[in-house]
C-alpha positions in Angstrom: 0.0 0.0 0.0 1.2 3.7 -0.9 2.4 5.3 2.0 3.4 2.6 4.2 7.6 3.1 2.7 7.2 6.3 5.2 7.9 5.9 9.2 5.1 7.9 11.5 7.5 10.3 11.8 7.8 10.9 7.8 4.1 11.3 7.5 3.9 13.7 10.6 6.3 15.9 8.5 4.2 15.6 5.3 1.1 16.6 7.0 2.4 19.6 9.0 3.7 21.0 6.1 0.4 20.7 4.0 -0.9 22.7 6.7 1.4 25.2 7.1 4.6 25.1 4.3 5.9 27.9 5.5 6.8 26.7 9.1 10.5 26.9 10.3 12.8 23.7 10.5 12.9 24.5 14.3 9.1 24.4 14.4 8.6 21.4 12.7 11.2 19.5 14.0 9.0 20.6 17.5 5.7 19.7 16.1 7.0 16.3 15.0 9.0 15.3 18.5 12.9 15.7 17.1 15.6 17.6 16.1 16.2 20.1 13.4 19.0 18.6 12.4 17.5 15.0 11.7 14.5 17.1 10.7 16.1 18.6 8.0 17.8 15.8 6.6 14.2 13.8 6.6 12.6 17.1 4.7 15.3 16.5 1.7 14.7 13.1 1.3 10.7 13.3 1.3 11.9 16.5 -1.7 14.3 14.4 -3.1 11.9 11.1 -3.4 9.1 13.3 -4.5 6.8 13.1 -2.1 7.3 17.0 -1.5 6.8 18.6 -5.1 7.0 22.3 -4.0 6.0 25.0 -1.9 3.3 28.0 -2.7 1.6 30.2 -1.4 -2.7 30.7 -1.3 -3.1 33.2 -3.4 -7.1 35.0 -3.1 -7.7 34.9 -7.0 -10.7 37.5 -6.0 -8.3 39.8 -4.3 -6.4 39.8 -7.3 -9.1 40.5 -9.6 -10.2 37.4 -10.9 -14.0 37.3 -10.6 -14.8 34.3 -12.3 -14.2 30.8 -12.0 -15.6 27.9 -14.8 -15.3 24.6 -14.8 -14.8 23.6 -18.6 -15.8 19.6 -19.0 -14.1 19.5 -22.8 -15.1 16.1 -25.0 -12.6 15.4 -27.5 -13.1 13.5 -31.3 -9.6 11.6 -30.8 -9.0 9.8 -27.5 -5.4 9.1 -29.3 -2.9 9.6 -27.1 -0.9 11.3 -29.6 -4.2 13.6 -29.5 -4.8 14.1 -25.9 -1.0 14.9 -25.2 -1.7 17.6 -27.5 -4.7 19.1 -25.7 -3.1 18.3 -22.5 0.5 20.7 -23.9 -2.6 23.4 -25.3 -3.9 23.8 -21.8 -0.9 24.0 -20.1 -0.2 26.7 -22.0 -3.2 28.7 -21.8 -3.2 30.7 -19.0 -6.7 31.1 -17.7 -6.5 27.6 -17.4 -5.7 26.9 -13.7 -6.2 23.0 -14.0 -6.7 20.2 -16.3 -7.9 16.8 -15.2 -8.3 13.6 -17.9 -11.4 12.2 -16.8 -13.0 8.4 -17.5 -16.9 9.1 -18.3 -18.7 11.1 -20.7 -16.5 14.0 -21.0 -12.7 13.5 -21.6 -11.2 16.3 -19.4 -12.4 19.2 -17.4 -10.6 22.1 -16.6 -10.9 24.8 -13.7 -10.5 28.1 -15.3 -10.0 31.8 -13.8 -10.9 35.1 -15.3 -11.1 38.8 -14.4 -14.6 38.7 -15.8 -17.1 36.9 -18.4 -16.3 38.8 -21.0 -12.6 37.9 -20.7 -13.8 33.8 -20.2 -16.0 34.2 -23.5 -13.2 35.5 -25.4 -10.9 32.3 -24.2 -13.5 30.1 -25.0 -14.7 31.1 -28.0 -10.8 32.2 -29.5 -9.1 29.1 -28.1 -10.7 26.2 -26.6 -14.2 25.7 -29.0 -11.5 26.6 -32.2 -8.5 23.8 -31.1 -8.3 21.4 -33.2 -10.1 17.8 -31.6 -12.4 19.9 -29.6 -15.9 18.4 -30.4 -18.0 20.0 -27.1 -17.3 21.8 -24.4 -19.9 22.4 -21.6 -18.9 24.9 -18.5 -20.3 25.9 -15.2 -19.8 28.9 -13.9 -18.7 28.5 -9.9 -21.6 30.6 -7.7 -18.9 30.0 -4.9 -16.9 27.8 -3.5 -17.8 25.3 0.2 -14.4 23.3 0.1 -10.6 23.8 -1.1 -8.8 21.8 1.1 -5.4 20.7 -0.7 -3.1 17.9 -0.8 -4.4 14.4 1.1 -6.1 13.5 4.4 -3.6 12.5 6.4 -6.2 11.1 9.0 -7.2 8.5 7.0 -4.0 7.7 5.4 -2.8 6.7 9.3 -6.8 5.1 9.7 -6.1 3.0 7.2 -2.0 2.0 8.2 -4.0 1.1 11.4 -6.2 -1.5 10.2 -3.2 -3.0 7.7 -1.6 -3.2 10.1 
């Protein structure tokens, strides 16, 4: 099972600095019950092995002028893969694009897009996504607001379920 290759202690890391990534060594070394030193050197390896993919900050898109928020569920002619490594390298670069999921159903991907306002989003999906080449439908929702945005993994049930393995 995924997540068992990590001591308690490895996972106690991982989770305190979903919560709060911007946390001193010192702190988290605290938090965790051991040294900075030996907390450091564990904070590498989880980088190093990938299970630590980067740091950011939560940025308030509002705050920054970005009003709207879509969710795009895109259905494709071609289910190539040749063709949907191409729409996958489009949205990546489009920049209102924030995410881009490939989904098993009746739509092939759905992206979460951001835009100062409607008319803006209108423009992208008119100008780009309905004229890229494989694009046979697109259907979007536009977000009234959002309950939940809670990133990364549950730890609790990750250790619930280690338990009962076990």
């Amino acid at each position: 099972m995924a997540g068992t290759r990590l001591d308690p202690i490895d996972r106690k890391i991982l989770a305190e600095l979903q919560s709060d990534g911007r946390m001193t060594n010192v702190e988290l070394a605290k938090r965790v019950g051991i040294s900075a030193p030996p907390c450091l050197r564990r904070v590498r390896t989880l980088e190093e092995q990938g299970y630590i993919k980067g740091y950011h900050a939560e940025i308030d898109a509002r705050e920054l002028g970005f009003e709207v928020q879509v969710f795009a569920m895109v259905g494709l002619a071609s289910q190539a893969e040749t063709d949907l490594s191409r729409f996958e390298e489009k949205c990546r670069a489009w920049p209102l694009v924030r995410e881009c999921h490939m989904l098993n159903g009746e739509v092939d991907f759905i992206l979460k897009c951001v835009a100062p306002d409607l008319s803006s989003f209108q423009s992208f999906l008119t100008g780009e996504l309905l004229t890229t080449p494989n694009v046979e439908s697109v259907k979007t929702s536009l977000v009234i607001r959002g309950s939940k945005d809670d990133p990364g993994v549950p730890f609790d049930v990750l250790e619930k379920r280690l338990e009962t393995s076990a």
